[in-house]
C-alpha positions, 0 to 999 in steps of 0.5 A: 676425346670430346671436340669442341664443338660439342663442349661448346653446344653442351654449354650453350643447353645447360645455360639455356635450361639454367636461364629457362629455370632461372627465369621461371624462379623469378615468374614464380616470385613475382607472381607470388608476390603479386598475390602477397600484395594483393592477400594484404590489400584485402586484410587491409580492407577488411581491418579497415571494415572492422575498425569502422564497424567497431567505431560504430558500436561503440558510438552506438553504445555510447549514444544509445545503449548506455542511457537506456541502461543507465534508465532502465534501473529506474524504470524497468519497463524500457527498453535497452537497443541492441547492438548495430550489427546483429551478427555481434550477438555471442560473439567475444565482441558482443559478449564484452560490450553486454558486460559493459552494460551491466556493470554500468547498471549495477554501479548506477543502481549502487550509487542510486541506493547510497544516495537515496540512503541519504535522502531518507536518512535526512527525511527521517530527521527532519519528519521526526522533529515535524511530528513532535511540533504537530503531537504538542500542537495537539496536545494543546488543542484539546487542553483548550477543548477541555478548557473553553466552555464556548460551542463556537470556539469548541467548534472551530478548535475541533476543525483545527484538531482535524487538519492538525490530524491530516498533517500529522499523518502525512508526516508519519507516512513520510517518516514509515516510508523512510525507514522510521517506526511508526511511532505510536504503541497502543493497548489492543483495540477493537477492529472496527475502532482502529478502522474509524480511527484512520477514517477520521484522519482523512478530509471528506471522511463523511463520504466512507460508510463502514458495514461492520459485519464482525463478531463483537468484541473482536480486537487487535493486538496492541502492536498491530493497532497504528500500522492497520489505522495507517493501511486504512487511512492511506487506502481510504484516501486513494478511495476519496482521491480518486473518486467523485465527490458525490459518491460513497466510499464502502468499507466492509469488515468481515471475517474470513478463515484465516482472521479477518478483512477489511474491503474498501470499494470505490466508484473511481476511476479504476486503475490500467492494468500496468497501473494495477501490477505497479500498484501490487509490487508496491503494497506486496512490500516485496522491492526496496523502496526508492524515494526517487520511483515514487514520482514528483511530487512523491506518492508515498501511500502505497509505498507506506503500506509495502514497509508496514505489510513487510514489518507487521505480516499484513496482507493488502490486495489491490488486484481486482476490480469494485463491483463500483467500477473503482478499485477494490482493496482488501486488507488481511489481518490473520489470526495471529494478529487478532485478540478478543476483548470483552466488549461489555468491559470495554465497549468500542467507541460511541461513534464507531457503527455497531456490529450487524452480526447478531449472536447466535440462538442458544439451543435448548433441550425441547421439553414434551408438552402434555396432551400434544404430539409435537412438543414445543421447545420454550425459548431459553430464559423463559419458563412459560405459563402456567395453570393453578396446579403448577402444570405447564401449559401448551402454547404455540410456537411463537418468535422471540422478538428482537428488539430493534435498537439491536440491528440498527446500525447507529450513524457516525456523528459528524465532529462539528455536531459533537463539538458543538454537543460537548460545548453545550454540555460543559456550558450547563455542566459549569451553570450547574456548579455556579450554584443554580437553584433549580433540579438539573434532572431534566434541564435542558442545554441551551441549544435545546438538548437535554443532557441524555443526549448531550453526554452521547454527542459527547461521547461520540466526539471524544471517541474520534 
């Protein structure tokens, strides 16, 4: 048998390990407790950290990076910032703020061409019912040039067809820009006529000089007339613009392998090298036209060439630089655009300056000559001398002589003389028909010039 006392020392060691295990249990649970507290003391400074963090990015991409977004469509050489916390980028947060952005942009860019759309549509409108007031109000100017027999008032109704003219052309740029046609069609035209005619347009036309250096007869198809007088005439007035009044403007008409060019150097100012690769997109015709990226006030003359390059298949290339120091610009008109007219049949106009490119020799068959070793080719159409038995004689190799009205180029006349010419020239025309007893061959006008010359100042003013 068990004693008691040993029960009793039995019971005391198993509640004293039972106490020892209890109270190491609840050591342990304290202790992990403490850790537990202190495991969500620290995620809670660390949601706090990314809470802030994540406030900040926002703040930034609200204050920051939405509007330059938002800039950016319009003008793409800015810069969007990035986000606060370069450790973001890739990341999920990153990657949906990035998506926030671009659909931002692309809604801006949306409602931007809508609203441009608008615009455009009101402009085409309002620049179609404009050219229909400026074609009566020319119309009825050269009535009264036709009517009205006084040199001064022919003068002054010439002027006024110019500046009619200048407006006109800055409606049909506006409305080409716009999405409008062009508006005129023309039978085909000799190049170098279309070339003048966008000259003419332009104040201080008197400073362009036009080298044509084509073969004569070389024309455009008729659909290709307006859009390459509108080409010239924007790209002269940039020439004119932005170069000083006491300078030229060179136009040269050359051809070229694939049709022909139209380079015009100017002494201006030139343009930076941005301003030149902005300048190409825009004539290139390759980006939507926006009426808003065109400035304030609108620029719209190389936009104008970008719709009728992208319409017709022209070239323009305003790259490089004039051997002037300005701006060099070439147009390229390819073959397909191109036709032949017979210029004995239709002549250019009196004013436009003649080609310098002379027609190339005929080669004849030389023929032996008696008595000599070296036989001497007669120039073709003529049959040389020859003695009384009908022989050929020998003679020595001479040029042909060109005459020299042929390589001279003729000056354009300037519309106030030509005004005044066709003036003097209907002021006899009508004294000839009132009944005047005296021969009309030979007379002379009253502003000294006889009628030769009166009917080729006239010429050369109806031609403008």
């Amino acid at each position: 048998m068990i004693e008691l006392p040993d029960l009793v020392a039995g019971g005391l060691a198993v509640g004293t390990l039972s106490a020892l295990a209890l109270g190491g249990g609840l050591l342990r649970a304290r202790r992990q407790r403490a850790r537990a507290h202190a495991e969500i003391a620290a995620l809670r400074t660390r949601l706090d950290g990314t809470v802030r963090a994540f406030t900040a990015e926002v703040e930034h991409l609200a204050a920051q990076r939405v509007p330059a977004a938002a800039r950016q469509v319009a003008h793409r050489h800015l810069d969007v910032p990035g986000p606060l916390q370069p450790l973001t980028v890739g990341t999920p947060l990153g990657i949906a703020l990035e998506n926030v952005l671009l659909a931002l942009q692309s809604e801006v860019l949306s409602q931007r061409t809508r609203v441009d759309a608008a615009a455009q549509a009101g402009m085409r409108g309002a620049t179609r019912e404009i050219q229909a007031a400026l074609y009566r109000l020319q119309d009825a100017l050269r009535v009264l040039q036709q009517r009205y027999d006084d040199p001064e008032l022919a003068q002054t109704l010439f002027r006024l067809d110019h500046e009619n003219e200048q407006s006109l052309r800055r409606a049909q740029v506006t409305a080409v820009v716009c999405g409008a046609w062009v508006g005129l069609a023309r039978e085909e035209s000799h190049v170098v006529d279309a070339v003048t005619g966008g000259q003419a347009r332009l104040a201080g036309y008197q400073r362009v000089r036009v080298h044509n250096h084509l073969e004569p007869g070389t024309a455009l198809v008729s659909h290709a007339v307006e859009p390459v007088a509108i080409i010239v005439a924007e790209l002269l007035d940039n020439a004119l613009r932005h170069s000083s009044p006491d300078t030229d403007v060179v136009v040269g008409l050359e051809h070229v392998h694939h049709g022909v060019c139209v380079t015009i150097d100017d002494a201006g100012l030139g343009m930076t090298h941005d301003e030149r690769e902005r300048a190409q997109r825009l004539v290139a015709g390759d980006e939507p036209i926006l009426l808003t990226a065109l400035g304030d006030p609108p620029r719209m003359g190389l936009a104008a060439i970008g719709r009728l390059t992208r319409q017709f298949d022209l070239g323009v290339d305003v790259s490089s630089a004039s051997p002037y120091g300005g701006v060099r610009a070439v147009l390229r008109v390819d073959s397909h655009l191109l036709s032949k007219v017979d210029p004995e049949e239709r002549p250019p106009a009196a004013s436009t300056p003649r080609t310098t490119r002379r027609p190339a020799p005929e080669r004849t068959a030389p023929s032996p000559t008696y008595g000599t070793e070296n036989p001497v080719a007669e120039p073709a159409g003529h049959h040389g001398s020859r003695d009384a038995d009908g022989l050929p004689q020998r003679r020595r190799r001479s040029r042909v002589a060109v005459p020299e009205d042929s390589a001279a180029v003729r000056p354009a006349r300037r519309p106030e003389e030509a005004a005044a010419a066709l003036g003097a020239l209907q002021s006899g025309t009508a004294a000839a028909r009132s009944g005047a007893d005296e021969p009309a061959t030979g007379q002379v006008a009253g502003d000294g010039t006889d009628q030769t010359d009166q009917t080729d100042h006239a010429e050369g003013g109806a031609a403008r």
